[in-house]
N, CA, C and O atoms as a GROMACS GRO file, in nm:
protein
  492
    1UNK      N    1   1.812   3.240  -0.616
    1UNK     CA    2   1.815   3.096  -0.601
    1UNK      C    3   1.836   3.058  -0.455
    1UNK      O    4   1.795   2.958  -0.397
    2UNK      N    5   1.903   3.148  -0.411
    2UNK     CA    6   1.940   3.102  -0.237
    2UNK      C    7   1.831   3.163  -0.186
    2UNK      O    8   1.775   3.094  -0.102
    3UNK      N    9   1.789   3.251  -0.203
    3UNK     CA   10   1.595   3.270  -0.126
    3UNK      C   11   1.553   3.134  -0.137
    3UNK      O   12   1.558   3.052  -0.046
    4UNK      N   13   1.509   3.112  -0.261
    4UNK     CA   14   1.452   3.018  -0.254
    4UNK      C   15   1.463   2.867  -0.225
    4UNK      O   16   1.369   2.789  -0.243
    5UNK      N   17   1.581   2.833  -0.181
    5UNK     CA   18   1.620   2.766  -0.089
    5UNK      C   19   1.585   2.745   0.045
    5UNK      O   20   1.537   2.644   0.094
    6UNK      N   21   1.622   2.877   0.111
    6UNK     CA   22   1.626   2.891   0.263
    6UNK      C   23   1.442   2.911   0.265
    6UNK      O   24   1.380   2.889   0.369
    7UNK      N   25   1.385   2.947   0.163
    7UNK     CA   26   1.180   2.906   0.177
    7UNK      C   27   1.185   2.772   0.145
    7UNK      O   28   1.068   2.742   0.167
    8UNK      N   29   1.235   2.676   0.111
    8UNK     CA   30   1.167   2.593   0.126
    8UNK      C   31   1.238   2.492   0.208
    8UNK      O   32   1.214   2.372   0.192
    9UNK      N   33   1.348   2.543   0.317
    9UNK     CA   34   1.412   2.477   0.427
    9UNK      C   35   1.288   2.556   0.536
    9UNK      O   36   1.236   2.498   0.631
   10UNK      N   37   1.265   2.675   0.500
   10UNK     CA   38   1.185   2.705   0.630
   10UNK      C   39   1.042   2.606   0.614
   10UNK      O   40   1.007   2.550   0.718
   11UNK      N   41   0.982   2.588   0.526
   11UNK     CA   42   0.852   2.532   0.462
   11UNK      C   43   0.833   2.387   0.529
   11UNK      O   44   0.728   2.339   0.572
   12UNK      N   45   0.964   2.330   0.527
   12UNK     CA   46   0.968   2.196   0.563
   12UNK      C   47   0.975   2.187   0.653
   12UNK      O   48   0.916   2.098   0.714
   13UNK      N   49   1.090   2.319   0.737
   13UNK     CA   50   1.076   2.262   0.899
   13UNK      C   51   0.952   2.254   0.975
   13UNK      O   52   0.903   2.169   1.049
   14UNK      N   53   0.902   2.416   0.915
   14UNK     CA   54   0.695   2.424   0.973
   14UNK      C   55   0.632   2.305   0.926
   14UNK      O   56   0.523   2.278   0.977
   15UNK      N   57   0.679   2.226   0.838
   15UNK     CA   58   0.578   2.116   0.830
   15UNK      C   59   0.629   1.961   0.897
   15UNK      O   60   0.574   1.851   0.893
   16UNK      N   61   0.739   1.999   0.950
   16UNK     CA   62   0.783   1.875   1.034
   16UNK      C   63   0.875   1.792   0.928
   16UNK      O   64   0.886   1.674   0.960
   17UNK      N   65   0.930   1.823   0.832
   17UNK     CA   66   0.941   1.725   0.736
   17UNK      C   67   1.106   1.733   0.742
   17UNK      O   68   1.163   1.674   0.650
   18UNK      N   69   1.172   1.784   0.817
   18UNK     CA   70   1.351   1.776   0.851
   18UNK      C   71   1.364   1.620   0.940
   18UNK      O   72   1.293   1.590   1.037
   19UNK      N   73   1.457   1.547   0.888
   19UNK     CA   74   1.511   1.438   1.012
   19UNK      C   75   1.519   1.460   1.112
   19UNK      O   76   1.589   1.558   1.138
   20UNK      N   77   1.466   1.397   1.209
   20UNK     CA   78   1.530   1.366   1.356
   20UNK      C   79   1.485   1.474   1.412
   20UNK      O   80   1.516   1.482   1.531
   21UNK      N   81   1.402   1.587   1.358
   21UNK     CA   82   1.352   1.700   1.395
   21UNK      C   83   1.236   1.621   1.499
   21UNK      O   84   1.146   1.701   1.476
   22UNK      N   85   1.182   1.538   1.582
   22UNK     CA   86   1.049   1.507   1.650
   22UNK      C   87   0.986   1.405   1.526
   22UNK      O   88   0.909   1.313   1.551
   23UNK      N   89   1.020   1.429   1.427
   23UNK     CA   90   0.976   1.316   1.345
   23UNK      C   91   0.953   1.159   1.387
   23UNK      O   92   1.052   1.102   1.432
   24UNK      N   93   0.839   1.088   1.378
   24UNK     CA   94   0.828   0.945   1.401
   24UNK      C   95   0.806   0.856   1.263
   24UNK      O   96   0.709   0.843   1.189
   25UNK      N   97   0.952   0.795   1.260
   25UNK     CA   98   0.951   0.716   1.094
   25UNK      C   99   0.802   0.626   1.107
   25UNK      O  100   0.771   0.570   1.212
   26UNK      N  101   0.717   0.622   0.982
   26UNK     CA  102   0.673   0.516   0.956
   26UNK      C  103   0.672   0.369   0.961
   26UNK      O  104   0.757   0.305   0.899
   27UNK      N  105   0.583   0.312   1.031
   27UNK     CA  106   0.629   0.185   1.041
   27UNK      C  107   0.591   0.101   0.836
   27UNK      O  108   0.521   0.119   0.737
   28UNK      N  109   0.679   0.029   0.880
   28UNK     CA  110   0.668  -0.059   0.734
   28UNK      C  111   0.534  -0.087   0.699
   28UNK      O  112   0.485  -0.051   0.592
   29UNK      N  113   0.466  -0.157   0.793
   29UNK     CA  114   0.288  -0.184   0.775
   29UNK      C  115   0.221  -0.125   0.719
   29UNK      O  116   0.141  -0.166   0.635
   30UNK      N  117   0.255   0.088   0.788
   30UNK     CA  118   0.179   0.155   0.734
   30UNK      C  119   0.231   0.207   0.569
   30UNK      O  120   0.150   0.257   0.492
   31UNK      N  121   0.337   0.192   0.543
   31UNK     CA  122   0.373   0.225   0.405
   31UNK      C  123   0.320   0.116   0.264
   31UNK      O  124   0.305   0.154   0.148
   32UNK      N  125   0.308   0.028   0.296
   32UNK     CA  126   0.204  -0.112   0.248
   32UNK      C  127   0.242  -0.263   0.266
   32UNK      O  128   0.294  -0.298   0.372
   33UNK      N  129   0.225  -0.329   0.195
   33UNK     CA  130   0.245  -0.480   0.217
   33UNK      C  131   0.346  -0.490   0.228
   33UNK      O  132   0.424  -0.419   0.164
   34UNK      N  133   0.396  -0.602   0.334
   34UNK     CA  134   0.523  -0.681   0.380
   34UNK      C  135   0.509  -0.839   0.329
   34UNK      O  136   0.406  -0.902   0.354
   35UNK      N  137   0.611  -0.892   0.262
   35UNK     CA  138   0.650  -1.014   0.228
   35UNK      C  139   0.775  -1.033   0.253
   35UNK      O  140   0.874  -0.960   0.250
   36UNK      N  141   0.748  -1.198   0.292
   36UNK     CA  142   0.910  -1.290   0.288
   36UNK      C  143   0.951  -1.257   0.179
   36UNK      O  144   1.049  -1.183   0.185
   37UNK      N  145   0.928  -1.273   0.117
   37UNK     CA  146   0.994  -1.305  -0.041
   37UNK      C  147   1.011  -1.409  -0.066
   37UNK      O  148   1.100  -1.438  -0.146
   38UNK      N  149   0.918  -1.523   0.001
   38UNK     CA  150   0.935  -1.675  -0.035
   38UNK      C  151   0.871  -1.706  -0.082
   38UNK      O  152   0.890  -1.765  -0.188
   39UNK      N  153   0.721  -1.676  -0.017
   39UNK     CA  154   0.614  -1.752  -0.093
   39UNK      C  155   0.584  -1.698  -0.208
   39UNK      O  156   0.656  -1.606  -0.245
   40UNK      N  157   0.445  -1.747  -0.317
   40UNK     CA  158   0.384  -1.631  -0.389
   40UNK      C  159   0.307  -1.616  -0.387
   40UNK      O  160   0.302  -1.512  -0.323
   41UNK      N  161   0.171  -1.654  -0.424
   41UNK     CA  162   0.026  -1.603  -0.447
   41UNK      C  163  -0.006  -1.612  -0.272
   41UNK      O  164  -0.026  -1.523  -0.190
   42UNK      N  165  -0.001  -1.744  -0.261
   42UNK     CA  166  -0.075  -1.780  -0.093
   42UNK      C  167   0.016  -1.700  -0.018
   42UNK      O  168   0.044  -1.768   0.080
   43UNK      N  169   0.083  -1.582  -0.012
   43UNK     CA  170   0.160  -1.528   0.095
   43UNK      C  171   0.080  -1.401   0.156
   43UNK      O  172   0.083  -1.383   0.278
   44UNK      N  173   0.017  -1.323   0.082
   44UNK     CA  174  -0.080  -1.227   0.089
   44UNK      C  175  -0.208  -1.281   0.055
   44UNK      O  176  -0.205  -1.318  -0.063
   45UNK      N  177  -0.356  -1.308   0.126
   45UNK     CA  178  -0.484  -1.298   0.086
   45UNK      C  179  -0.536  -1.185   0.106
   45UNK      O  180  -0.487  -1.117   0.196
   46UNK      N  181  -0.650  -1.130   0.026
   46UNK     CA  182  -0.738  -1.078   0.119
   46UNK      C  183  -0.888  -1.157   0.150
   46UNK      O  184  -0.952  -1.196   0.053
   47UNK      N  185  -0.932  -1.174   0.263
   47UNK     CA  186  -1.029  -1.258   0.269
   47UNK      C  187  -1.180  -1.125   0.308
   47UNK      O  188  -1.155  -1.052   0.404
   48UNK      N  189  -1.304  -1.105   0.247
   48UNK     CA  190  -1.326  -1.025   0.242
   48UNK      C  191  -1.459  -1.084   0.284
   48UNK      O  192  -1.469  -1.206   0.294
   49UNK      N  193  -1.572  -0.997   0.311
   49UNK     CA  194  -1.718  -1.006   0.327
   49UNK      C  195  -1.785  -1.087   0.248
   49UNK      O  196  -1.868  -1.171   0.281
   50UNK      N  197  -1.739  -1.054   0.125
   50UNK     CA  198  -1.875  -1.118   0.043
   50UNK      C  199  -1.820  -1.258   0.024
   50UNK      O  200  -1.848  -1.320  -0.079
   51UNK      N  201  -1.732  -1.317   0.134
   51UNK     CA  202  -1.700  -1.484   0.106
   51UNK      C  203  -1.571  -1.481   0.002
   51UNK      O  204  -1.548  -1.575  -0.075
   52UNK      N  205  -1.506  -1.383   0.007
   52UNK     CA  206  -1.439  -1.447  -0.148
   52UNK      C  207  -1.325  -1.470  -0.088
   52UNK      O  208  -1.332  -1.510   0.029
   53UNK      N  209  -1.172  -1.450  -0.159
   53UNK     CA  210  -1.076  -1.455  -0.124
   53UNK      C  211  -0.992  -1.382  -0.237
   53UNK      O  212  -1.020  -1.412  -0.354
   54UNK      N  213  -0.903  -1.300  -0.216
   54UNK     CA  214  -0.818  -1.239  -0.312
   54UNK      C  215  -0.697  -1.246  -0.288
   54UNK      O  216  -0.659  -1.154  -0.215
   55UNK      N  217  -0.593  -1.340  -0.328
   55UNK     CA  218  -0.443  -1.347  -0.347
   55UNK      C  219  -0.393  -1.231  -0.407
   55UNK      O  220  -0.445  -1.182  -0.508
   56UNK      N  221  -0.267  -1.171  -0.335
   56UNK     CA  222  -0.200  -1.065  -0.380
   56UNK      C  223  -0.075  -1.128  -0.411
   56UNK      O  224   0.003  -1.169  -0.325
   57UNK      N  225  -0.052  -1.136  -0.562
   57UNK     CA  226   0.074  -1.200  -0.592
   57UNK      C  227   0.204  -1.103  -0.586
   57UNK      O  228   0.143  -1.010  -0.638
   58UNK      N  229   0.303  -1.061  -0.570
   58UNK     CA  230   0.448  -0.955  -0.557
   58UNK      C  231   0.460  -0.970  -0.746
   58UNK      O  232   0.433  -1.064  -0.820
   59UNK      N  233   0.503  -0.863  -0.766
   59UNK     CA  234   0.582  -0.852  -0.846
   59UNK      C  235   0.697  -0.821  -0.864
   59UNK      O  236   0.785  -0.884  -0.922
   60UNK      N  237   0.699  -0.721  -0.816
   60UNK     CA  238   0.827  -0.596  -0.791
   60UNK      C  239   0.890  -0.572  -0.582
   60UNK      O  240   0.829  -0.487  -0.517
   61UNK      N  241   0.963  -0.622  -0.537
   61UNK     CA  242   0.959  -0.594  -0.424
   61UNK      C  243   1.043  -0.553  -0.356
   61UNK      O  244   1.141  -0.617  -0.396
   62UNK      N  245   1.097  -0.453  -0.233
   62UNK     CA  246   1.198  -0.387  -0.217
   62UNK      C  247   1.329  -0.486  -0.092
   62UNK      O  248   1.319  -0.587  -0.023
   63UNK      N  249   1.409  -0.412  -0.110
   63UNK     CA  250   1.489  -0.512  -0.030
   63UNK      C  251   1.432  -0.521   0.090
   63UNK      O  252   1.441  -0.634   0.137
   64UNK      N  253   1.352  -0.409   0.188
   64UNK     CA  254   1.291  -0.432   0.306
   64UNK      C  255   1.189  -0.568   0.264
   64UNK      O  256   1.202  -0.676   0.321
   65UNK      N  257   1.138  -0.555   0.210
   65UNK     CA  258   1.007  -0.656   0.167
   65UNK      C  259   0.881  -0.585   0.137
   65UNK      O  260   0.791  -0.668   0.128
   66UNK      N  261   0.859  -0.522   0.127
   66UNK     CA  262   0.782  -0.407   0.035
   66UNK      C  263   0.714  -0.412  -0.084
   66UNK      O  264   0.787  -0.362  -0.169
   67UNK      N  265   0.592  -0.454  -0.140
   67UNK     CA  266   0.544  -0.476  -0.246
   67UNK      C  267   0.558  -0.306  -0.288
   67UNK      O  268   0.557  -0.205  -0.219
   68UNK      N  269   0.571  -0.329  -0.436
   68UNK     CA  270   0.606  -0.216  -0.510
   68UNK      C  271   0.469  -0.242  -0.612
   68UNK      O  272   0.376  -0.165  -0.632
   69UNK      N  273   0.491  -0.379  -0.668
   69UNK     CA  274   0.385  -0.364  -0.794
   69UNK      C  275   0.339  -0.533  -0.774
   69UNK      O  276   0.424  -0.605  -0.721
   70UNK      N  277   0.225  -0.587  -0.810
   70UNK     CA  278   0.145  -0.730  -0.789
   70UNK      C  279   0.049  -0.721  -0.897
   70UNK      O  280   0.036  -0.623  -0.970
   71UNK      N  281  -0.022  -0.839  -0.903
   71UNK     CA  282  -0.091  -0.912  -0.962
   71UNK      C  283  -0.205  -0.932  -0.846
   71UNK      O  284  -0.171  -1.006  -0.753
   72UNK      N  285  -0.355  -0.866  -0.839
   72UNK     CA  286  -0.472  -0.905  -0.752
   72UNK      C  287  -0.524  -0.956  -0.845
   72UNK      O  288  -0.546  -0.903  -0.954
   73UNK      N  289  -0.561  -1.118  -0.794
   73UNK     CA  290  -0.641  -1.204  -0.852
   73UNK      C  291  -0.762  -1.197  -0.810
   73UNK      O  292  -0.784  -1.194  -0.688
   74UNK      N  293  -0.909  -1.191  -0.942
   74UNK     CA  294  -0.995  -1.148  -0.906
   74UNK      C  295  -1.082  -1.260  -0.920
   74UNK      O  296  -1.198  -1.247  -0.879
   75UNK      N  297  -1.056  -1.337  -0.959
   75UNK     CA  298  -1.144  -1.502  -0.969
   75UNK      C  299  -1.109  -1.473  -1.127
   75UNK      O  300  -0.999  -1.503  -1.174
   76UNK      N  301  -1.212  -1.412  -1.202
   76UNK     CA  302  -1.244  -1.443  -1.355
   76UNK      C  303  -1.107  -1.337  -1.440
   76UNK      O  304  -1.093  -1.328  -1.562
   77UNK      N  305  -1.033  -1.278  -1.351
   77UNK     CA  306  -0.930  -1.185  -1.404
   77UNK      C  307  -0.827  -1.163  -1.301
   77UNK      O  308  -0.842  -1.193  -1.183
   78UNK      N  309  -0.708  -1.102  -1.360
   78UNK     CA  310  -0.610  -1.035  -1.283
   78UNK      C  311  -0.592  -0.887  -1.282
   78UNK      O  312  -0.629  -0.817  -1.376
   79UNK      N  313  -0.553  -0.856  -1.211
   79UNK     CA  314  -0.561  -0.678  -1.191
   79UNK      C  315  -0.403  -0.693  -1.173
   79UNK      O  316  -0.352  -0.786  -1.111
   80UNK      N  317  -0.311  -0.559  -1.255
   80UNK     CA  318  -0.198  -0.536  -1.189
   80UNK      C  319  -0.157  -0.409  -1.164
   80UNK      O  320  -0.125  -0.324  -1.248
   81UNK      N  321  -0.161  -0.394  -0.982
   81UNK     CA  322  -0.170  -0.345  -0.908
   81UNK      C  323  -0.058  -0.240  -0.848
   81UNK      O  324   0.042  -0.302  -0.811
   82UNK      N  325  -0.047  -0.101  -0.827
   82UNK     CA  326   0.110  -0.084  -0.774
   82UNK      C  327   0.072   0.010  -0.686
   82UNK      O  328  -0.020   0.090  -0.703
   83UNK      N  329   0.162  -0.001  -0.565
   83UNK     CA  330   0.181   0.064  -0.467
   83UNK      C  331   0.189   0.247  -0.496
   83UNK      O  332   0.279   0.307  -0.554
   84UNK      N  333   0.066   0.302  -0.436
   84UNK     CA  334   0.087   0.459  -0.464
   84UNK      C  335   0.121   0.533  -0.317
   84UNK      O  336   0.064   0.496  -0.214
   85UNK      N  337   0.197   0.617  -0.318
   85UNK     CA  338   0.229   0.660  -0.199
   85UNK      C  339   0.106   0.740  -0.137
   85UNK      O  340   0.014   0.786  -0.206
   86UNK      N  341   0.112   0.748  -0.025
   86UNK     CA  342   0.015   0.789   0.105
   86UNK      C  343   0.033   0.807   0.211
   86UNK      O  344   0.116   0.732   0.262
   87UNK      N  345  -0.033   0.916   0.302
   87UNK     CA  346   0.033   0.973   0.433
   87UNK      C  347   0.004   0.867   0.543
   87UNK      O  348   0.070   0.849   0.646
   88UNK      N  349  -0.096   0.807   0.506
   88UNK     CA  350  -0.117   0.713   0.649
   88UNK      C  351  -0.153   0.582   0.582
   88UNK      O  352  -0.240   0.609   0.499
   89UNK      N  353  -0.132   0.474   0.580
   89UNK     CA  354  -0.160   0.334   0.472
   89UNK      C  355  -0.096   0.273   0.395
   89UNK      O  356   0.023   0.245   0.408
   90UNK      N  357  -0.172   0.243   0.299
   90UNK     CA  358  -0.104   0.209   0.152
   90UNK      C  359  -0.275   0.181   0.062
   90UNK      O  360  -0.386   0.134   0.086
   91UNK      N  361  -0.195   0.252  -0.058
   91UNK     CA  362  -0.364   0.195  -0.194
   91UNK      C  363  -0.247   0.160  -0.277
   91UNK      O  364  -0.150   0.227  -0.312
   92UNK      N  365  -0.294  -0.001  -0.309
   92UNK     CA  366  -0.274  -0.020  -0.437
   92UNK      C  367  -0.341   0.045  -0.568
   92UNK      O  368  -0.458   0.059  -0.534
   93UNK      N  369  -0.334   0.072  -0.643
   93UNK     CA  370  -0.430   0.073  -0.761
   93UNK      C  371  -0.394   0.032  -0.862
   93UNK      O  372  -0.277   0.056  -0.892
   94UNK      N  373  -0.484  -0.053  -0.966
   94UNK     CA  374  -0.490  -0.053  -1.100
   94UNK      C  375  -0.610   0.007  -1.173
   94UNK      O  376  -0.696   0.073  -1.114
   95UNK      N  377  -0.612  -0.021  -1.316
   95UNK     CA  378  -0.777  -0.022  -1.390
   95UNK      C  379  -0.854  -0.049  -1.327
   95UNK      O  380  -0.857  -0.157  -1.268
   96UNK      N  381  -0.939   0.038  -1.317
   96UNK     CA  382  -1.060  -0.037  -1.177
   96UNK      C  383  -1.070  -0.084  -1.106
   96UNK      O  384  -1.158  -0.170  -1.107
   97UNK      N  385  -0.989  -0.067  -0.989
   97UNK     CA  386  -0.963  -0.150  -0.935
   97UNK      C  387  -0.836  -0.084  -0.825
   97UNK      O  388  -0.722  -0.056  -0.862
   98UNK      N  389  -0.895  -0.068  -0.664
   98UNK     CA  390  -0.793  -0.051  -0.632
   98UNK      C  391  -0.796  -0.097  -0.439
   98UNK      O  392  -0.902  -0.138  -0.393
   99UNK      N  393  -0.717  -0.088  -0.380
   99UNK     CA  394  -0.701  -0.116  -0.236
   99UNK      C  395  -0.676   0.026  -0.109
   99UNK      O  396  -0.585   0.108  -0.124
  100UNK      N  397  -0.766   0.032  -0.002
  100UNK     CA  398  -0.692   0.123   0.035
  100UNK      C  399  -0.705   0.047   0.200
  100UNK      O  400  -0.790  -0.010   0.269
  101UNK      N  401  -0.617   0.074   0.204
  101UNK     CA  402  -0.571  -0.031   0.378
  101UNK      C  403  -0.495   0.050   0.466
  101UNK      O  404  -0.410   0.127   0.422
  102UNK      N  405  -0.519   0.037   0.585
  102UNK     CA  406  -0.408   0.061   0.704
  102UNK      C  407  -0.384  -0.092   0.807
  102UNK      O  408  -0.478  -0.132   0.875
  103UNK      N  409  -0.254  -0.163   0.806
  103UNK     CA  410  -0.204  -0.268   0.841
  103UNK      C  411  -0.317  -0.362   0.813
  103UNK      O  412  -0.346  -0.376   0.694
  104UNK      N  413  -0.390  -0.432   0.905
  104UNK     CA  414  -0.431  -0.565   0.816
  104UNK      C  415  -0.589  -0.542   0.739
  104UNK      O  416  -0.635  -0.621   0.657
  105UNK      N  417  -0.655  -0.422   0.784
  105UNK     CA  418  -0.818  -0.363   0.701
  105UNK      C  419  -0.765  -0.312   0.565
  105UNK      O  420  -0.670  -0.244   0.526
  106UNK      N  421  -0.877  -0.380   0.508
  106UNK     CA  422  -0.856  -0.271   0.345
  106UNK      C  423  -0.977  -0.316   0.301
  106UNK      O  424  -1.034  -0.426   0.305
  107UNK      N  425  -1.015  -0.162   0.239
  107UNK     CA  426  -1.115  -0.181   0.142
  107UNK      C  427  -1.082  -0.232   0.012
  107UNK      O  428  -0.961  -0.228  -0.008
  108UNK      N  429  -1.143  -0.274  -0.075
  108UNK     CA  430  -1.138  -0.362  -0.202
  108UNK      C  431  -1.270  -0.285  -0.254
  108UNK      O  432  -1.388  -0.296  -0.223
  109UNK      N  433  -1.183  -0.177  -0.372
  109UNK     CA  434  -1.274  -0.100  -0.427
  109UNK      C  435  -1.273  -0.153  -0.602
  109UNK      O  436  -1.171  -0.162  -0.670
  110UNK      N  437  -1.403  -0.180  -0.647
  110UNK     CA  438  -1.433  -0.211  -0.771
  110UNK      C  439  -1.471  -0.082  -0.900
  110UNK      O  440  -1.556  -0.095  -0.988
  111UNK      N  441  -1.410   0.002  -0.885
  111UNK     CA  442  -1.527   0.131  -0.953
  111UNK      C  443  -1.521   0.236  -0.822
  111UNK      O  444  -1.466   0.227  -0.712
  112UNK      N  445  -1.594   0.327  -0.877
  112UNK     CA  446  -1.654   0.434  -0.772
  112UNK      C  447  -1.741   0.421  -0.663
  112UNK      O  448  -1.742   0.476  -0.553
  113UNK      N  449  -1.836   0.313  -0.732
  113UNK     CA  450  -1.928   0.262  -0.633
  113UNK      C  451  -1.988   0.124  -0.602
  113UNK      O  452  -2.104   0.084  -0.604
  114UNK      N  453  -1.871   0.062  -0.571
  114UNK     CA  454  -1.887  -0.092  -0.499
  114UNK      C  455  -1.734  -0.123  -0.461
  114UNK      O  456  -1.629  -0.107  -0.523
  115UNK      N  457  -1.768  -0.178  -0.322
  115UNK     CA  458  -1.621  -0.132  -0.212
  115UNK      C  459  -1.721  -0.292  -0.126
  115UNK      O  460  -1.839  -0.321  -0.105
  116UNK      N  461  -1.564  -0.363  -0.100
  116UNK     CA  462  -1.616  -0.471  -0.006
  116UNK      C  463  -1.525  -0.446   0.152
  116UNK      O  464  -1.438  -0.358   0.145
  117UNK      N  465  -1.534  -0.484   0.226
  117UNK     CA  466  -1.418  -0.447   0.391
  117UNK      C  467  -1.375  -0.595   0.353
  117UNK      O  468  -1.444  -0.689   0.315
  118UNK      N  469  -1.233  -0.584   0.375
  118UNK     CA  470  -1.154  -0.717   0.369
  118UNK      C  471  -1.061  -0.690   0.496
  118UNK      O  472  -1.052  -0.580   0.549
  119UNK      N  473  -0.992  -0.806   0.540
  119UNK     CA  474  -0.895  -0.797   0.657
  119UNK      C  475  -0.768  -0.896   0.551
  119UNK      O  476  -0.797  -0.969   0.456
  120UNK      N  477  -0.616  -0.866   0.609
  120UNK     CA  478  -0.570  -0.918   0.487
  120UNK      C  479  -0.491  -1.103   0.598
  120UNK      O  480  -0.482  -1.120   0.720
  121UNK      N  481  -0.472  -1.149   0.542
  121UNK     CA  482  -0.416  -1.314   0.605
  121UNK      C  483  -0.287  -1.334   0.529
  121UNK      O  484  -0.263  -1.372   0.414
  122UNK      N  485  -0.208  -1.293   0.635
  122UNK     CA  486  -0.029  -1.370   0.570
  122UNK      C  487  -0.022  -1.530   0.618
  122UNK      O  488  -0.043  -1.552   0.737
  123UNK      N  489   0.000  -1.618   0.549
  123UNK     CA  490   0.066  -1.721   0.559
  123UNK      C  491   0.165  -1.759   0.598
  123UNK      O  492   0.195  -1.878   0.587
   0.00000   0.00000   0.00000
């Protein structure tokens, strides 16, 4: 049990993954959406190519301000959406339906194959 300990203290250090070791924390942006926690729907858009507009409503949100889980309004439906972890970004995903962004670009993916470029607009 203590082998296997001290492998996977060595494992982590080769992969950079000890504190304060040269490590550079993540900024909040890149881990996913930031909210006041004031507004709701109009606090997150995404305003996208094909003319549309998609409100990202919070559901779930962390004391930093951190969307955890939302509601993407799709005009004729709602999608509900939750934050999946990722090395560089943030993807929301639901049922068909998912986001993959770094700070204000994100794609707005429908399926496998239809993806619009959106930029996102805080209020």
């Amino acid at each position: 049990m203590r082998a296997a300990f001290k492998t996977l203290a060595l494992i982590s250090a080769s992969l950079g993954l000890t504190a304060g070791l040269g490590s550079h924390p993540a900024k909040a942006a890149d881990l996913g959406l930031i909210t006041s926690g004031r507004g709701g729907c109009s606090e997150i858009v995404f305003t996208c190519e094909n003319g549309r507009a998609y409100p990202l409503c919070p559901i779930a949100v962390t004391v930093a301000g951190e969307v955890v889980t939302a509601s993407l309004h799709l005009g004729h439906h709602n999608a509900h959406v939750r934050l999946v972890p990722m090395g560089v970004g943030y993807r929301y995903a639901g049922h068909g339906v998912w986001l993959d962004g770094f700070r204000e670009n994100a794609l707005l993916n429908f399926g496998k194959h239809s993806r619009i470029a959106c930029t996102i607009e805080h209020s």
